[in-house]
C-alpha positions in Angstrom: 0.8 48.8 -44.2 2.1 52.0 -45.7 4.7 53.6 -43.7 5.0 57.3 -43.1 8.1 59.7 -42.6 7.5 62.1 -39.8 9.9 64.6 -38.8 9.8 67.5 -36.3 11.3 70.9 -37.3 11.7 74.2 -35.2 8.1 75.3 -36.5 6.2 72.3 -34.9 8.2 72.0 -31.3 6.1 72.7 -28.2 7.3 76.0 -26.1 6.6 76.7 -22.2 4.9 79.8 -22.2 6.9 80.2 -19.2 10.3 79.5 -21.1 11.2 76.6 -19.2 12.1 73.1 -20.1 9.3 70.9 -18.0 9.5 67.4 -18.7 6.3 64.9 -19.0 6.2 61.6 -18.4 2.9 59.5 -19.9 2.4 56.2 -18.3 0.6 54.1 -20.6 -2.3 51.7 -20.0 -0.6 50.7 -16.7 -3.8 48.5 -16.3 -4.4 45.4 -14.5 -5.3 42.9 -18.0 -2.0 44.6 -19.6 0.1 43.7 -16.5 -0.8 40.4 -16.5 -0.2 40.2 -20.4 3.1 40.8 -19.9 3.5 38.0 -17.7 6.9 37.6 -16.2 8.0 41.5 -17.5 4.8 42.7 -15.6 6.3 43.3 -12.6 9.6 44.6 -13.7 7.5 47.0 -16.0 5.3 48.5 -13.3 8.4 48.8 -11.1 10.7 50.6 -13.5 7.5 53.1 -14.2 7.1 54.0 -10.4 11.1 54.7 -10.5 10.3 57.0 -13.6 7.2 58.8 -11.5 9.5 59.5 -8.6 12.3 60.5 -10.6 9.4 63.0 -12.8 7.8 64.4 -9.6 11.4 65.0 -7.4 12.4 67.3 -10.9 9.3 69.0 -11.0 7.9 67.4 -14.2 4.2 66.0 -14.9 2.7 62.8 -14.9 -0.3 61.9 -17.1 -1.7 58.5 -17.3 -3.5 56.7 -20.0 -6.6 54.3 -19.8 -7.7 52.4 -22.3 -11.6 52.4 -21.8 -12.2 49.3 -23.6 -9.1 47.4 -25.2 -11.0 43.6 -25.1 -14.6 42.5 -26.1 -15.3 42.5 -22.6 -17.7 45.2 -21.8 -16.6 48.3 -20.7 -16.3 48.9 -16.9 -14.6 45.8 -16.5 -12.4 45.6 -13.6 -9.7 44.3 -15.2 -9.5 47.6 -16.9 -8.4 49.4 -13.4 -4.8 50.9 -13.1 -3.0 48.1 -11.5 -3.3 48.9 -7.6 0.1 48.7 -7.2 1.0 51.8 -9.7 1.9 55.3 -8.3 -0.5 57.5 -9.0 0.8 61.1 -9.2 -1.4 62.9 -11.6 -4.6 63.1 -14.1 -5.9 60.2 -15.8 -6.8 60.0 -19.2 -9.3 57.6 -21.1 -8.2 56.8 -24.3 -9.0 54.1 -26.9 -11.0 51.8 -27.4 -7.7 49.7 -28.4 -10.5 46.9 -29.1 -11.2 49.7 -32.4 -7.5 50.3 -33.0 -7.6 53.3 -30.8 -4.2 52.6 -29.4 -2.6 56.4 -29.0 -3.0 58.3 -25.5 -4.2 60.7 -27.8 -7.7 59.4 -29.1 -10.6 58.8 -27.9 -13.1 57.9 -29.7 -16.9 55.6 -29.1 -16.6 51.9 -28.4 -17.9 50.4 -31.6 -16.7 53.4 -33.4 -15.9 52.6 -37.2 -12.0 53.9 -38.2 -11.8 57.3 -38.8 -14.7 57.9 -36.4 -12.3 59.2 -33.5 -11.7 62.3 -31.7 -8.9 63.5 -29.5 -8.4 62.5 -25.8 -7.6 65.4 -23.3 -4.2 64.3 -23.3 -2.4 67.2 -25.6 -4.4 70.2 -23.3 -3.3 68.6 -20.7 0.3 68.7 -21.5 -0.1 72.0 -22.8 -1.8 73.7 -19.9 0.8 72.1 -17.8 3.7 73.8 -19.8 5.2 70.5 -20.8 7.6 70.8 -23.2 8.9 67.1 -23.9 8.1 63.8 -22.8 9.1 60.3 -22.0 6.3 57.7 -22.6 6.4 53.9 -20.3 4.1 51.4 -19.4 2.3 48.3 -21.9 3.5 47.9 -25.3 6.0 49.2 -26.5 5.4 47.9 -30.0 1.5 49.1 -29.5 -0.1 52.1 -27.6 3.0 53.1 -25.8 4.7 53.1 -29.9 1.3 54.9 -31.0 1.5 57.8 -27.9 5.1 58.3 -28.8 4.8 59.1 -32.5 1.6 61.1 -32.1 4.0 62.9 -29.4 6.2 63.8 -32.2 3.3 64.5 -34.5 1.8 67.1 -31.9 5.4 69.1 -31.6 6.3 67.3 -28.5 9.6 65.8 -28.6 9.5 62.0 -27.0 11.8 59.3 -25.6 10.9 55.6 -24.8 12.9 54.0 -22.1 12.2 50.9 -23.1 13.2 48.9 -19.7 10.3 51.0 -18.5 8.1 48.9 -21.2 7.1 45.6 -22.4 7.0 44.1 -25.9 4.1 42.0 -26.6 5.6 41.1 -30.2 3.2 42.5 -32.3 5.4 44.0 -35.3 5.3 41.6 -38.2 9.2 42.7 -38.3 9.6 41.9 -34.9 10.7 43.6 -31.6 13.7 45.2 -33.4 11.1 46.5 -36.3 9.3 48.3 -34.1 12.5 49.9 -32.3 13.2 51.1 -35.8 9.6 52.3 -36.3 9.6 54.9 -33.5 13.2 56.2 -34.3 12.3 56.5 -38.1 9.2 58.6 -36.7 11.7 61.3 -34.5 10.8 59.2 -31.0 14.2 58.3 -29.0 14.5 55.1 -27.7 16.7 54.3 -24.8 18.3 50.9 -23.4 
């Protein structure tokens, strides 16, 4: 797989239009098949995340939350695709996906069974926008997959982004490893932290 510089320059940063700094904080695929994917981290995961709504909320920031609408071959509408009940739920949620198709990024959306390329955009960017968001930290299930994916297409889209990563879970999926992918999302302009 080719691999592609990003960077983020004064011309591509996101703005309030109020000129305040609002923080964002995306919750990624906090679903009930992902939780129980990352076995024994699971837990600790979806704990660390409701710390990070709290801590969002009391400061005034955002919360958006992704759902991958299909990421098995199990039809869509399967429960195991809920947010797991135990997750704080303090703001929109978004559909994104199908990660089945590759659609891994909060960002797209696109049809299941959709060839590559097919996709579209979730609402995810208007809804940071209209909210006045102005960076964002992305958690929840993987860090080396959708929640790596969101982050760089943060960047991408002028919005500067941070991964805590005890506020994620690795499911190993970077031929280079767990380390790889750290490197991958600081290479694309995403801070990683812990």
């Amino acid at each position: 797989m080719a691999r592609t510089e990003h960077a983020t320059t004064s011309e591509n940063v996101v703005s309030s239009p109020t000129g305040t700094d609002r923080p964002g904080l995306i919750v990624v695929d906090l679903q009930r098949l992902f939780v129980d994917i990352a076995g024994d981290q699971g837990p600790r995961v979806l704990d660390a995340v409701n710390r990070h709504i709290d801590e969002t909320t009391d400061s005034g920031g955002a919360v958006f939350y992704t759902r991958d609408i299909q990421p098995t071959q199990k039809p869509a509408g399967d429960p195991s695709y809920q947010l797991h009940p135990d997750l704080t739920i303090a703001g929109p949620v978004i559909d994104k996906g199908p990660g089945k198709d590759g659609g891994f990024s909060g960002f797209v959306l696109t049809e299941p069974g959709g060839e590559a390329g097919d996709g579209g955009l979730s609402s995810l960017a208007g809804h940071l926008r209209s909210q006045g968001i102005t960076h964002v930290s992305i958690v929840g299930i993987a860090a080396d997959v959708c929640v790596s994916a969101t982050a760089i297409d943060a960047v991408r889209l002028g919005f500067p982004a941070e991964v805590p990563l005890p506020a994620s879970a690795f499911v190993h999926a970077h031929s280079g490893g767990d380390e790889a992918a750290i490197a991958h999302l600081t290479d694309a302009g995403v801070v990683a932290i812990g």
